[in-house]
C-alpha atoms as an extended CHARMM CRD file, in Angstrom:
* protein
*
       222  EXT
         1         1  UNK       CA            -39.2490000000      -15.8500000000      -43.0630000000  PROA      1               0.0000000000
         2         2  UNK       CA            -39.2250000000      -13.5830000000      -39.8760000000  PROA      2               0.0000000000
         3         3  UNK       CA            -37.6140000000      -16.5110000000      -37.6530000000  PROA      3               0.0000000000
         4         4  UNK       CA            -34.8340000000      -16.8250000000      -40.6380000000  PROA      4               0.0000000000
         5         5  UNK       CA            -34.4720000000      -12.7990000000      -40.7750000000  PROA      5               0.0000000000
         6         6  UNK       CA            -33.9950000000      -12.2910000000      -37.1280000000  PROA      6               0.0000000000
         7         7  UNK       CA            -31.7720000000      -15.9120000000      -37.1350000000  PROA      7               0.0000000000
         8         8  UNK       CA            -29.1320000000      -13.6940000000      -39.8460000000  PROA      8               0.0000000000
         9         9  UNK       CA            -29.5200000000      -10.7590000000      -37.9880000000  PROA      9               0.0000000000
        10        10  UNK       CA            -28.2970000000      -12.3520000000      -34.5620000000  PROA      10              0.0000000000
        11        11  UNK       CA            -25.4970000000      -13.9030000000      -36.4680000000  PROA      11              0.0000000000
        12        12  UNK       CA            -24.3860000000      -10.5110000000      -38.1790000000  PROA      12              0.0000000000
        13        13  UNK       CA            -24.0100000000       -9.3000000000      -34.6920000000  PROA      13              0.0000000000
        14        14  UNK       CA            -22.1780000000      -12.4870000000      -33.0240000000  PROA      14              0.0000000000
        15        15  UNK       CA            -19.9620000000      -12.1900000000      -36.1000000000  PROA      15              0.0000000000
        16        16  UNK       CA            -19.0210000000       -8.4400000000      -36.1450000000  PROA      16              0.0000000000
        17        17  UNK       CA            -18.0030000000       -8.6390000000      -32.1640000000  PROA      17              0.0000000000
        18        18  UNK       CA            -16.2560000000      -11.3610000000      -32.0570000000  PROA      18              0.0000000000
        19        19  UNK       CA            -12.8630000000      -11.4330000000      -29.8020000000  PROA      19              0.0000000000
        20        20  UNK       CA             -9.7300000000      -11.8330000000      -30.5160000000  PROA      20              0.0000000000
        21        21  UNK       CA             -6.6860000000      -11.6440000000      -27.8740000000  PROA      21              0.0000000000
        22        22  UNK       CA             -4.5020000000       -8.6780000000      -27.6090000000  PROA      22              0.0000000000
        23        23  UNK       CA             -0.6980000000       -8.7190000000      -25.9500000000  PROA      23              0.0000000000
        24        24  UNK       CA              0.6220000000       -5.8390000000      -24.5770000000  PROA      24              0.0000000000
        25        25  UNK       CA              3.5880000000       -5.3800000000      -22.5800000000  PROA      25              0.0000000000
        26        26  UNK       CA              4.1000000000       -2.8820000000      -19.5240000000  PROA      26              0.0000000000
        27        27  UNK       CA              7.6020000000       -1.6070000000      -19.2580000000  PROA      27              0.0000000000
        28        28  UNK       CA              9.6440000000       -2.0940000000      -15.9460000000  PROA      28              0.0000000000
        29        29  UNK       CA              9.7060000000        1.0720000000      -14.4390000000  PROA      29              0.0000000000
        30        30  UNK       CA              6.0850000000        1.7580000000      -14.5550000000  PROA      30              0.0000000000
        31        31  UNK       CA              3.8280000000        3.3350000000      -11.5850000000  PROA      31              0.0000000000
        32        32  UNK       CA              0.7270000000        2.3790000000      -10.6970000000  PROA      32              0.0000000000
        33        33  UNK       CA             -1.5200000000        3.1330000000       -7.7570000000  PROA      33              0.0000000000
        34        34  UNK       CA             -3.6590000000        1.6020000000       -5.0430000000  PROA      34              0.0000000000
        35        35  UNK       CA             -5.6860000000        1.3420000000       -2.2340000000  PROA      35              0.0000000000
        36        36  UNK       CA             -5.5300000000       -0.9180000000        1.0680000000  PROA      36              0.0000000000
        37        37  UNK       CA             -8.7720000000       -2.2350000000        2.0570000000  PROA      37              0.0000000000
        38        38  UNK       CA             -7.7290000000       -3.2140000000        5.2070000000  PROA      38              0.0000000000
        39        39  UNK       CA             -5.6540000000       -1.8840000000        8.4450000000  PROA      39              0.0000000000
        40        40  UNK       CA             -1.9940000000       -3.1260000000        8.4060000000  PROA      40              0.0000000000
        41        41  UNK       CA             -0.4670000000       -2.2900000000       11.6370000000  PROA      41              0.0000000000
        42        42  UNK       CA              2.9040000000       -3.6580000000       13.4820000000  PROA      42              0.0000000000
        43        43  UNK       CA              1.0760000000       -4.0420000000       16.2920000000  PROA      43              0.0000000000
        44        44  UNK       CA             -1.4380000000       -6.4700000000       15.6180000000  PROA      44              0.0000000000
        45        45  UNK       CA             -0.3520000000       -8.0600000000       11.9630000000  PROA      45              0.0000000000
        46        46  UNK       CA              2.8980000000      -10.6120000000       11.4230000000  PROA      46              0.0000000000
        47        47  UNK       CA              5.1840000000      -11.5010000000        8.8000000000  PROA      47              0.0000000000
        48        48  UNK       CA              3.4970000000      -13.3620000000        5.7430000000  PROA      48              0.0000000000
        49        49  UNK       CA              0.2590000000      -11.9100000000        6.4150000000  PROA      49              0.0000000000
        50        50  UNK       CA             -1.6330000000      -11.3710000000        3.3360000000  PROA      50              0.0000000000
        51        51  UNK       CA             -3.4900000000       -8.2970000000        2.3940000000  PROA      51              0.0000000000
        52        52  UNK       CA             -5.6310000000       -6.7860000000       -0.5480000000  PROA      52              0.0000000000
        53        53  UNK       CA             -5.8480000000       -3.3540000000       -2.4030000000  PROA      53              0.0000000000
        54        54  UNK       CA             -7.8580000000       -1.8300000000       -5.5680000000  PROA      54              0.0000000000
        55        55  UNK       CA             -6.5000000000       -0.5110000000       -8.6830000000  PROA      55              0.0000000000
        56        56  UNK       CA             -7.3010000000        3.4270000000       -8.1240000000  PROA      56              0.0000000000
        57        57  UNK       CA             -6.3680000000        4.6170000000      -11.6900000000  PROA      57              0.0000000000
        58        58  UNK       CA             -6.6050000000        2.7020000000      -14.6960000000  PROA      58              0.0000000000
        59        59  UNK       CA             -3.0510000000        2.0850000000      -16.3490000000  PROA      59              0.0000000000
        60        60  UNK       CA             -3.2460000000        2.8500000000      -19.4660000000  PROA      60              0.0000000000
        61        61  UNK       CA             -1.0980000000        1.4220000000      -22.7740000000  PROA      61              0.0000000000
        62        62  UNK       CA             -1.8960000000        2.9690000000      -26.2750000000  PROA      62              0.0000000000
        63        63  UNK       CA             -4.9730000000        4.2210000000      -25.5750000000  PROA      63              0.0000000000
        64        64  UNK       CA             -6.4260000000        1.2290000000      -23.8790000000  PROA      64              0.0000000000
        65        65  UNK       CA             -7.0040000000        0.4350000000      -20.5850000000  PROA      65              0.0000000000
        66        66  UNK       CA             -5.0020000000       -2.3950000000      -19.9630000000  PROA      66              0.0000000000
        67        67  UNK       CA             -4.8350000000       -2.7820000000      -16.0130000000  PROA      67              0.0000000000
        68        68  UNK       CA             -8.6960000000       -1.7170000000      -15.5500000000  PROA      68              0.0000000000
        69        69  UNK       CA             -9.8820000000        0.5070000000      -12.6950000000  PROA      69              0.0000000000
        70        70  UNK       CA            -11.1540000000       -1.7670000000       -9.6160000000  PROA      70              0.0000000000
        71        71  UNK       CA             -8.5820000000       -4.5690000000      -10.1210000000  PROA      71              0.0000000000
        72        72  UNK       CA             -7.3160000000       -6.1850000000       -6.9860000000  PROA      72              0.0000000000
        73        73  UNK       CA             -3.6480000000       -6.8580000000       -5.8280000000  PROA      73              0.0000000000
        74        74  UNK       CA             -3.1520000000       -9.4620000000       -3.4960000000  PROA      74              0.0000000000
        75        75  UNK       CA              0.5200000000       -9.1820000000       -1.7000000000  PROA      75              0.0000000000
        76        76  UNK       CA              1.8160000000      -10.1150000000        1.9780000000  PROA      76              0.0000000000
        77        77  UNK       CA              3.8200000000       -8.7340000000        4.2840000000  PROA      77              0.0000000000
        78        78  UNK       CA              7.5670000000       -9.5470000000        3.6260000000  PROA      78              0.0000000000
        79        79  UNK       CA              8.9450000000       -8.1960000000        6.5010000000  PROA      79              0.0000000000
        80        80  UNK       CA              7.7170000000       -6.3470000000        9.7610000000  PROA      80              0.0000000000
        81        81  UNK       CA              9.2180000000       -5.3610000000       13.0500000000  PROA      81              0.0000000000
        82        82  UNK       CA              7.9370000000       -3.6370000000       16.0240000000  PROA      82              0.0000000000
        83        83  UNK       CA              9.3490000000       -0.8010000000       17.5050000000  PROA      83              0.0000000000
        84        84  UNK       CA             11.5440000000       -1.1810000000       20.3980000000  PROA      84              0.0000000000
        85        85  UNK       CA             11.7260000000        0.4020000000       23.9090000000  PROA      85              0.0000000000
        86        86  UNK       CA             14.7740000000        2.0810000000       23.8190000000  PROA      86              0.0000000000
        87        87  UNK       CA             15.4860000000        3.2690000000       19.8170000000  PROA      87              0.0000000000
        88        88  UNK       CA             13.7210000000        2.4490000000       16.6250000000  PROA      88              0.0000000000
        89        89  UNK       CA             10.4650000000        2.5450000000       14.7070000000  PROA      89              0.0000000000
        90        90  UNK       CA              8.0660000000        0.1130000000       13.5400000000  PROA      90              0.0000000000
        91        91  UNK       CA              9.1200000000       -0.9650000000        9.7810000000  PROA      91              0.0000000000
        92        92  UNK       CA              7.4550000000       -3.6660000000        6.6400000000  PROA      92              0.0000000000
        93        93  UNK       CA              7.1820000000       -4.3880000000        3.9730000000  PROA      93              0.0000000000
        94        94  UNK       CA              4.8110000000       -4.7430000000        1.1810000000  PROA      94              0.0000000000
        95        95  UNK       CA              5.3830000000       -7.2300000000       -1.3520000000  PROA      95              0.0000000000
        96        96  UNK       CA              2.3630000000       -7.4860000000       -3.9740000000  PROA      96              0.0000000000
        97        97  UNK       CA              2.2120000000      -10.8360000000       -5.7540000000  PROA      97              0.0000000000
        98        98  UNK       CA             -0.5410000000      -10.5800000000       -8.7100000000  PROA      98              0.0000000000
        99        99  UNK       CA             -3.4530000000       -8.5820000000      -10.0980000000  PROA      99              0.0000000000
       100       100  UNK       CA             -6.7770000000       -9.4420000000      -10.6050000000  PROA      100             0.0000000000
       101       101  UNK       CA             -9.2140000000       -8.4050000000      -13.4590000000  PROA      101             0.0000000000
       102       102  UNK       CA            -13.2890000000       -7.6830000000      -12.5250000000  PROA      102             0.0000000000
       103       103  UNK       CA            -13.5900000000      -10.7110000000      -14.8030000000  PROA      103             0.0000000000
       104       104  UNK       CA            -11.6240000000      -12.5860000000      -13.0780000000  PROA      104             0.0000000000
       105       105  UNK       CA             -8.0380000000      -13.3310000000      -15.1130000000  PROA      105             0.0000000000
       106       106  UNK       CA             -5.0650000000      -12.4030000000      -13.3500000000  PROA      106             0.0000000000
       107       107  UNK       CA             -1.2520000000      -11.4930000000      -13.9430000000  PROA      107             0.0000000000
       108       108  UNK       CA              1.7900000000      -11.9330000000      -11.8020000000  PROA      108             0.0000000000
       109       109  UNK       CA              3.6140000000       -8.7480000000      -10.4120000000  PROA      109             0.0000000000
       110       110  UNK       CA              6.7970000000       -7.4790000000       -9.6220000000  PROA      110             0.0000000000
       111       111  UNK       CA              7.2470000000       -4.2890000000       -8.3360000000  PROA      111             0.0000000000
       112       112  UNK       CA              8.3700000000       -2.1760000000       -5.0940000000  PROA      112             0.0000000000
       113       113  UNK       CA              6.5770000000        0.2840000000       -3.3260000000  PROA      113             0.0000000000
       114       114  UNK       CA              7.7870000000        3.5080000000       -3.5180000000  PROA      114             0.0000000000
       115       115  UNK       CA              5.2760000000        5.5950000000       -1.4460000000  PROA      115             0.0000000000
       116       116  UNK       CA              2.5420000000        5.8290000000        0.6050000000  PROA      116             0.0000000000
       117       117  UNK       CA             -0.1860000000        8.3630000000        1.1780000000  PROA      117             0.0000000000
       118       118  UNK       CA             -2.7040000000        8.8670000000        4.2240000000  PROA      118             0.0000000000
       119       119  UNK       CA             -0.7630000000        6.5270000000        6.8770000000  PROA      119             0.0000000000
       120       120  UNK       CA              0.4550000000        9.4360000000        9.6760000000  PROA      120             0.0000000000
       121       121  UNK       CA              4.1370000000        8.9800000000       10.0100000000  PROA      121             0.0000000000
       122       122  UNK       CA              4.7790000000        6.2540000000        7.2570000000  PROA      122             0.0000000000
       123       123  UNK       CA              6.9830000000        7.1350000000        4.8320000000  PROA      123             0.0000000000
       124       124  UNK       CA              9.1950000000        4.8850000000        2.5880000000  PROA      124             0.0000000000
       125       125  UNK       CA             13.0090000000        4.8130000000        3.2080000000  PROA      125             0.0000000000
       126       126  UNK       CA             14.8000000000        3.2880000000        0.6640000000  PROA      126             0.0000000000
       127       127  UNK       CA             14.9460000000        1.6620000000       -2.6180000000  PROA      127             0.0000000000
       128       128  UNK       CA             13.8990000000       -1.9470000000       -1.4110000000  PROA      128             0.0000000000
       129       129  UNK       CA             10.1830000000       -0.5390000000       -0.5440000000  PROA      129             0.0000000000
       130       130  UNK       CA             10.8580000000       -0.5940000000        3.3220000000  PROA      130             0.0000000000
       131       131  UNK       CA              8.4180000000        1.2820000000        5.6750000000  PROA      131             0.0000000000
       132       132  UNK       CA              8.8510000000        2.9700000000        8.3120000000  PROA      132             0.0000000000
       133       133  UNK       CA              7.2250000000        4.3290000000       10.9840000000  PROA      133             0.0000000000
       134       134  UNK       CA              7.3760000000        7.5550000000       13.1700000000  PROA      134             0.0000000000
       135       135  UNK       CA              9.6170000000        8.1610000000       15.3220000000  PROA      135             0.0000000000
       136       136  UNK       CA              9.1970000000        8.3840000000       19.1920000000  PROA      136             0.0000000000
       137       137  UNK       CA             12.6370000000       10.6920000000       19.5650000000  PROA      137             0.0000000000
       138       138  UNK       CA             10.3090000000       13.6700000000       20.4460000000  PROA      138             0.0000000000
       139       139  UNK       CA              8.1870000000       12.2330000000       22.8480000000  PROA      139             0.0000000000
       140       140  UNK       CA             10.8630000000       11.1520000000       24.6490000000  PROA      140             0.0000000000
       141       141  UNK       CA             12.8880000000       13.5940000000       24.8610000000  PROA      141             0.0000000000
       142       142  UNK       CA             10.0340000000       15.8410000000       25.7990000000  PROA      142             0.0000000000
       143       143  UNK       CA              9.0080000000       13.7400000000       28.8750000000  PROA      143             0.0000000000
       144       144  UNK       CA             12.9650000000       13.8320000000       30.1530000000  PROA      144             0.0000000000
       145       145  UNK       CA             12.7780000000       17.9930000000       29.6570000000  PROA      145             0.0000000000
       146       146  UNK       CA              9.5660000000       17.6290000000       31.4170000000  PROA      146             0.0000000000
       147       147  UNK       CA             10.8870000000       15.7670000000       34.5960000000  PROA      147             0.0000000000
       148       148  UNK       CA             13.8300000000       17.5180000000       34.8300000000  PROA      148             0.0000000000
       149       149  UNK       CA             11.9300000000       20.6740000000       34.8630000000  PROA      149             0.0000000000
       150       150  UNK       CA              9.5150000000       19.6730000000       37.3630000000  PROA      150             0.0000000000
       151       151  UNK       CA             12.0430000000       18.0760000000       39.9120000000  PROA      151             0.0000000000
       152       152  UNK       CA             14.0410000000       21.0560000000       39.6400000000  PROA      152             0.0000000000
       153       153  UNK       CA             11.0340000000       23.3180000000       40.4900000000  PROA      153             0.0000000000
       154       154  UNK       CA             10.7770000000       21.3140000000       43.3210000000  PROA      154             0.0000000000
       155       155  UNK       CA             14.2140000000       21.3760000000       44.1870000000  PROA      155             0.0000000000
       156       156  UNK       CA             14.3350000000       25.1930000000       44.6170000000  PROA      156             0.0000000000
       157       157  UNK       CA             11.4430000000       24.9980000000       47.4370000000  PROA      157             0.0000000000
       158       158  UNK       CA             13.0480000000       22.7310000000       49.1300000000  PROA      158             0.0000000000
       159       159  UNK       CA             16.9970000000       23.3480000000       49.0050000000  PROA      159             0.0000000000
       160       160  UNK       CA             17.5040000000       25.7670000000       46.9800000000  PROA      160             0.0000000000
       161       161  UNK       CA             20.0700000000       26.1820000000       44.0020000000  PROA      161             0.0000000000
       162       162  UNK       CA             20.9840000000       22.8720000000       44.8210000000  PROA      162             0.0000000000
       163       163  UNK       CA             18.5240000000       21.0490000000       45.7810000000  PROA      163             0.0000000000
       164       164  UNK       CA             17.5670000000       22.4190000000       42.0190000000  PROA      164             0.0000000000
       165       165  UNK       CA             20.5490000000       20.7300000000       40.6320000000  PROA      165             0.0000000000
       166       166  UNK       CA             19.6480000000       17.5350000000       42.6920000000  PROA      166             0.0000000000
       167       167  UNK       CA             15.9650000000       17.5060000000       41.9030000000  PROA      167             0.0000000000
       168       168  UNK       CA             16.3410000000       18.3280000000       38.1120000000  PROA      168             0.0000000000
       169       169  UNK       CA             18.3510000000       14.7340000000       38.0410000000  PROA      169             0.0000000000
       170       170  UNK       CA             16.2810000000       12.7620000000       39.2720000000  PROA      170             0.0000000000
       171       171  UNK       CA             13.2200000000       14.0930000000       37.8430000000  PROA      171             0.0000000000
       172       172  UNK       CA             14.7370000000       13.7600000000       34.4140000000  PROA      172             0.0000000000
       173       173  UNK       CA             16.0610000000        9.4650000000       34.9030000000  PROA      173             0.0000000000
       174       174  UNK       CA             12.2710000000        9.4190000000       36.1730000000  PROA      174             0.0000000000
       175       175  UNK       CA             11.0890000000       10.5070000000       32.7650000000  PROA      175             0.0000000000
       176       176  UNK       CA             13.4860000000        8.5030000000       30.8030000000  PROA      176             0.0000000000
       177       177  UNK       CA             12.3100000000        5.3030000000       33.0670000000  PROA      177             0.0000000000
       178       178  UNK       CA              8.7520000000        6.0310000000       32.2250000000  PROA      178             0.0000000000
       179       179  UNK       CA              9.7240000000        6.5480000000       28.7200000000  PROA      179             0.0000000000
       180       180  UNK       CA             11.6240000000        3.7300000000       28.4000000000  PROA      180             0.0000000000
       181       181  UNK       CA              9.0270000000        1.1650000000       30.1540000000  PROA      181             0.0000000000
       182       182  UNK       CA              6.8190000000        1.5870000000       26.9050000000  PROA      182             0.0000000000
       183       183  UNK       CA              7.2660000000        0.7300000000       23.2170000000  PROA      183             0.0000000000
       184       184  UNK       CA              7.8220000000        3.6740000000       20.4540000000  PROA      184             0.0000000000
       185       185  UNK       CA              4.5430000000        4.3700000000       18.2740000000  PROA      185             0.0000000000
       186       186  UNK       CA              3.3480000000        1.5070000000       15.9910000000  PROA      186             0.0000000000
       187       187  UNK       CA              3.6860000000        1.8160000000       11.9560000000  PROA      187             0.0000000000
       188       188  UNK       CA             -0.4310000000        1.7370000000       11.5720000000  PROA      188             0.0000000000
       189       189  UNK       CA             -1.5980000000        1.9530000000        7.5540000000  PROA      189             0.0000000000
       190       190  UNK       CA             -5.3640000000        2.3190000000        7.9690000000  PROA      190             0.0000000000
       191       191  UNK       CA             -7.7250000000        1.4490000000        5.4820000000  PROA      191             0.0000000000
       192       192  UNK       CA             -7.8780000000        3.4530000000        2.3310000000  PROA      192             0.0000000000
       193       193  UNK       CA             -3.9120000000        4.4880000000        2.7110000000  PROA      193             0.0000000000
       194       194  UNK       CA             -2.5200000000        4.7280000000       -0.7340000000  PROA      194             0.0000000000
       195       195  UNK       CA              0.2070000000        2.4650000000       -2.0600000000  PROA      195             0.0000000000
       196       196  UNK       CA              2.4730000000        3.7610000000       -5.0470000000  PROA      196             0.0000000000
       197       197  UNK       CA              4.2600000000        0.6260000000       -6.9770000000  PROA      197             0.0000000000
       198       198  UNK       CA              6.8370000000        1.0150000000       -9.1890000000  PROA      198             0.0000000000
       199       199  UNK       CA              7.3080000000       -2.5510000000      -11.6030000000  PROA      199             0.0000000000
       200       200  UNK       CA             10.7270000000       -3.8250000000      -11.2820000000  PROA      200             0.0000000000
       201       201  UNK       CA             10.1530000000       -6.2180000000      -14.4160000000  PROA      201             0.0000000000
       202       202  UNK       CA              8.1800000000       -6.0350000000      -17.6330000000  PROA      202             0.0000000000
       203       203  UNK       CA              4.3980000000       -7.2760000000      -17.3350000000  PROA      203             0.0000000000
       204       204  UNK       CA              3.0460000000       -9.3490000000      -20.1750000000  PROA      204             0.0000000000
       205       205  UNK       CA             -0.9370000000       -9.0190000000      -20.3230000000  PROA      205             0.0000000000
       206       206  UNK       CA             -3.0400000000      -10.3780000000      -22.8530000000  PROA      206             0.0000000000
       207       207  UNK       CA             -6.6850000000       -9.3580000000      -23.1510000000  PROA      207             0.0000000000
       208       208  UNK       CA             -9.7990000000      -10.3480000000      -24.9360000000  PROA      208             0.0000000000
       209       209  UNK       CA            -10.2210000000       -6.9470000000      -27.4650000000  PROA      209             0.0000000000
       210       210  UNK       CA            -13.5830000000       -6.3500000000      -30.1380000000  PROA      210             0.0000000000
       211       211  UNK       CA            -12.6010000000       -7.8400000000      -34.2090000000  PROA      211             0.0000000000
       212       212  UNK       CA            -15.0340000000       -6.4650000000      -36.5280000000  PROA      212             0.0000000000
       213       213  UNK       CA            -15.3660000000       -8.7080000000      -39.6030000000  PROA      213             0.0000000000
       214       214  UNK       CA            -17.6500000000       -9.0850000000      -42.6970000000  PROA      214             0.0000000000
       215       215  UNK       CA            -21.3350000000       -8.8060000000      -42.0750000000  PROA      215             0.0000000000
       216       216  UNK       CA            -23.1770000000      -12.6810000000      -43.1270000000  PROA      216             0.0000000000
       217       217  UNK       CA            -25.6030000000      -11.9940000000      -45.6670000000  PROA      217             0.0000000000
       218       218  UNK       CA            -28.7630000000      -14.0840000000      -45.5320000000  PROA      218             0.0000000000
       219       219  UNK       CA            -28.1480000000      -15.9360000000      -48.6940000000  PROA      219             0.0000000000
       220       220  UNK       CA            -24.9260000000      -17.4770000000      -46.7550000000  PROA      220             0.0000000000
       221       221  UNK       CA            -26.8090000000      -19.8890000000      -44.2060000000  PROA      221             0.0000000000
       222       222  UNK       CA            -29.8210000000      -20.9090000000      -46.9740000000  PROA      222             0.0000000000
């Protein structure tokens, strides 16, 4: 009798939770949020390299969580260029791919990025989900203002008003040399740097959800 009570009981229990499958659909247009959990930089990564992030906030569709909270995306990079000696910044960009549930199921993506958070100087310039790094216009110009100041102090010593003229010169092409003999600064996202996505086409995700049905009396398995 006690095997046969507990036997109903643990079939009461299977029956009331079982699972049924759930569809719901994410509208394009919708922003979701994650993390990097590595360092993307143009200086040491390449075109096609893949990376990972987490899910940060659960997205969240009647009431349900339906893209859960510790999900991964895996993406690439699509595009990346270094910055070059004489103009430009370093740019990529971040294509994600598909997201992965805890339990393991995963969904294809399609979405841009749209911003970024906690990478110094990154910031996202146009619709396509380009980045782009910052910009070495400032250092540059301050090492010409620099040289021409110092070769002009040294100018006055030595000739005067225009030796001042003629030092200023030259100590100003001898900054821009020195500024041009090195690369601008590298786009670096470091590990942790937040990623804002934006889907450009409707997701379709179906999940396992709780049924409750009819309790099984006893006198059903006799």
């Amino acid at each position: 009798m006690v095997k046969r009570a507990v036997l109903c009981l643990c079939i009461a229990i299977l029956a009331s939770v079982a699972l049924h499958a759930e569809t719901y659909n994410i509208a394009a247009g919708t922003k979701f949020n994650c993390r990097l959990t590595q360092t993307l930089s143009t200086k040491l990564n390449f075109q096609n390299d893949p990376f990972t992030a987490n899910v940060t906030e659960p997205l969240m569709v009647g009431g349900r969580q339906v893209i859960t909270l510790g999900s991964t995306i895996d993406g690439r990079i699509a595009w990346l260029v270094r910055p070059g000696r004489i103009r430009g910044v370093g740019e990529m960009r971040l294509d994600i791919e598909r997201v992965t549930f805890p339990g393991g199921r995963s969904f294809t993506l399609n979405a841009v990025l749209t911003n970024a958070y906690g990478a110094p100087g990154a910031k996202v310039s146009d619709e396509e989900g380009f980045l782009k790094g910052p910009s070495s216009r400032l250092r540059d110009i301050q090492e010409v203002t620099l040289g021409m100041g110092g070769g002009g102090f040294l100018g006055v010593i030595i000739g005067g008003a225009h030796g001042a003229v003629l030092g200023g010169a030259i100590g100003g092409a001898a900054g821009l040399a020195d500024s041009l003999r090195r690369r601008g600064a590298d786009l670096t996202l470091p590990t942790g740097t937040q990623l804002e996505y934006q889907l450009t086409r409707e997701l379709v995700i179906t999940v396992d959800a709780p049924r409750q049905s009819a309790s099984v009396r006893s006198e059903d398995i006799r």
